[in-house]
C-alpha positions in Angstrom: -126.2 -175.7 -118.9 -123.3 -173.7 -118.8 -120.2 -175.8 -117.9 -117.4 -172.9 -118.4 -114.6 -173.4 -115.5 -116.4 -176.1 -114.4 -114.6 -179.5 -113.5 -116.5 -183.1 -113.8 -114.9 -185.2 -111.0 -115.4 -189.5 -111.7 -115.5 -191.9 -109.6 -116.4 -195.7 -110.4 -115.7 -199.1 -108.8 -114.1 -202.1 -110.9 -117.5 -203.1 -112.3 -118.2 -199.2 -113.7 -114.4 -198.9 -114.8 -115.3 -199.4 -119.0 -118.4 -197.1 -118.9 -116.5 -194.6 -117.2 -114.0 -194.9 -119.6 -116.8 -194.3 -122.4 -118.0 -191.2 -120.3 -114.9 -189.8 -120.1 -114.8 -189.8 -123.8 -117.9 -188.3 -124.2 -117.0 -185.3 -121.9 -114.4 -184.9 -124.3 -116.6 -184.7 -127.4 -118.3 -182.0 -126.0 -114.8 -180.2 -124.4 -115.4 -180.6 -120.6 -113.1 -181.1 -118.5 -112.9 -184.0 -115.5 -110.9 -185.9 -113.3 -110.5 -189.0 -112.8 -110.5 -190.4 -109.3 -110.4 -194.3 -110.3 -110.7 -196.9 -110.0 -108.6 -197.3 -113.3 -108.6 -201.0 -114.2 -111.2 -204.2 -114.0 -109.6 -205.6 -111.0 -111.8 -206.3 -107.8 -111.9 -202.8 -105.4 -114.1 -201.6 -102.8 -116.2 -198.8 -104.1 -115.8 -196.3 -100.9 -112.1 -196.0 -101.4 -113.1 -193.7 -104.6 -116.3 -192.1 -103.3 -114.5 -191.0 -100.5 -112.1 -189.2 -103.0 -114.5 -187.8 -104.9 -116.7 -186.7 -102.0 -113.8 -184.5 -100.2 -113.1 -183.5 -103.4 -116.5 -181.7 -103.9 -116.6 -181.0 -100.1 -113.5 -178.9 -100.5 -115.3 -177.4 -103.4 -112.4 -178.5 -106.3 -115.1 -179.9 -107.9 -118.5 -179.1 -109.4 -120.2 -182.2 -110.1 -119.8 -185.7 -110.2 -120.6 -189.2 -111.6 -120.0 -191.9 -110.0 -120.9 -196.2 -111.2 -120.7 -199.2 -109.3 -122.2 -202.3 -109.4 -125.7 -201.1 -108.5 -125.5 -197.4 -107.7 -126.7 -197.8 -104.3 -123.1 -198.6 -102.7 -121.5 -194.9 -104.2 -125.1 -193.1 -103.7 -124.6 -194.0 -99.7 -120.8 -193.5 -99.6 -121.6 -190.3 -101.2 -124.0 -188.7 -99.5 -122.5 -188.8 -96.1 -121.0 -185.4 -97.0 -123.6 -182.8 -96.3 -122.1 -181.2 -99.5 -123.7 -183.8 -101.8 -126.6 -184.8 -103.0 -126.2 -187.6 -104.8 -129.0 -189.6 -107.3 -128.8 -192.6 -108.4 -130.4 -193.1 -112.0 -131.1 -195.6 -114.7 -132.9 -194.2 -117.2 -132.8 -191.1 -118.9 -135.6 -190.1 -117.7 -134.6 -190.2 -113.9 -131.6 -188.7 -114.5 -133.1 -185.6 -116.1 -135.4 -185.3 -113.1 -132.1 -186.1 -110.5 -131.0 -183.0 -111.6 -134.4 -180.8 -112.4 -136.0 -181.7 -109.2 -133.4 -182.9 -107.0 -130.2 -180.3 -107.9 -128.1 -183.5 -107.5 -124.6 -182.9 -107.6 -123.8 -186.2 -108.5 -125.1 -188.4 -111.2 -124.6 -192.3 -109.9 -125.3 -195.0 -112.7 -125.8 -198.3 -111.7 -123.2 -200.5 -114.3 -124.6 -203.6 -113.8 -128.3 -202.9 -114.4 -128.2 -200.4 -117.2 -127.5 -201.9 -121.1 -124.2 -199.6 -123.2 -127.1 -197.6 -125.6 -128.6 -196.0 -122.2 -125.3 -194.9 -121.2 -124.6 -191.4 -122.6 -128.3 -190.7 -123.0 -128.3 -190.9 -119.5 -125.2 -189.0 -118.9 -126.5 -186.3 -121.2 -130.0 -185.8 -119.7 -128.7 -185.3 -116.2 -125.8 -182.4 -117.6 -128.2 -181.1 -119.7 -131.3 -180.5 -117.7 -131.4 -177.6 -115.3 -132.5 -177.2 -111.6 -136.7 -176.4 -112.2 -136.1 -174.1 -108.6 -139.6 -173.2 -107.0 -141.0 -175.7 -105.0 -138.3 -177.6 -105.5 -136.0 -175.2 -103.9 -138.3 -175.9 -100.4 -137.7 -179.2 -100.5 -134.1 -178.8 -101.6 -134.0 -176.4 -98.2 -136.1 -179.1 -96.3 -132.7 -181.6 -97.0 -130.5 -179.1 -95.9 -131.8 -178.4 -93.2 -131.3 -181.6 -91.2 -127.2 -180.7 -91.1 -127.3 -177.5 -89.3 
């Protein structure tokens, strides 16, 4: 994909705070650019206070994409999509997240911290930036979600 001008916004909870970390290094590696809207230490948080960031931030469109880890995805992934802006999907495997993205055009990636081992990390990370929307039929079902927020 083509990530020119495009900004990564991050989001984790205290449990997702040293795998964030390691993305945020990786989106380095390969010069993209992010921001970083905590939680920034190991200490015990409440996950919505930084989906709620990163959500308006996409919402007001200062953002292009997310990723987003807590404890077991499912806590950001309903904090998240609340905003008709997002769709976000939760993945664990590489394989999910590729599809999150080809089938699903999610705009954010959640990870679930406690349930996926360090190696999957990045693969996963990588699958879901590097695998474009498919379109076609899943366009009409893309439409179908939209839909219910007019």
């Amino acid at each position: 994909m083509n990530f020119a001008n495009t900004t990564i916004g991050l989001a984790s909870d205290h449990t997702g705070v040293e795998y964030k970390d390691e993305i945020k290094r990786y989106l380095e590696s390969r010069g993209l650019t992010y921001e970083d809207f905590g939680a920034y230490s190991t200490d015990n948080c409440n996950y919505p206070d930084f989906a709620h960031k990163l959500g308006k931030a996409l919402s007001d469109r200062k953002l292009d994409m997310g990723i987003a880890l807590c404890g077991t995805g499912n806590g950001m992934a309903i904090t998240l999509n609340k905003y008709p802006a997002i769709r976000a999907g939760l993945a664990w495997s590489p394989e999910i997240a590729a599809l999150v993205s080809a089938h699903n055009k999610a705009n954010v990636l959640v990870i679930p911290a406690r349930f996926i081992p360090q190696e999957s990390l990045l693969p996963i990370v990588a699958a879901y930036l590097d695998t474009p929307f498919e379109g076609g039929r899943h366009q009409v079902r893309i439409d179908g979600i939209l839909e219910g927020h007019e």
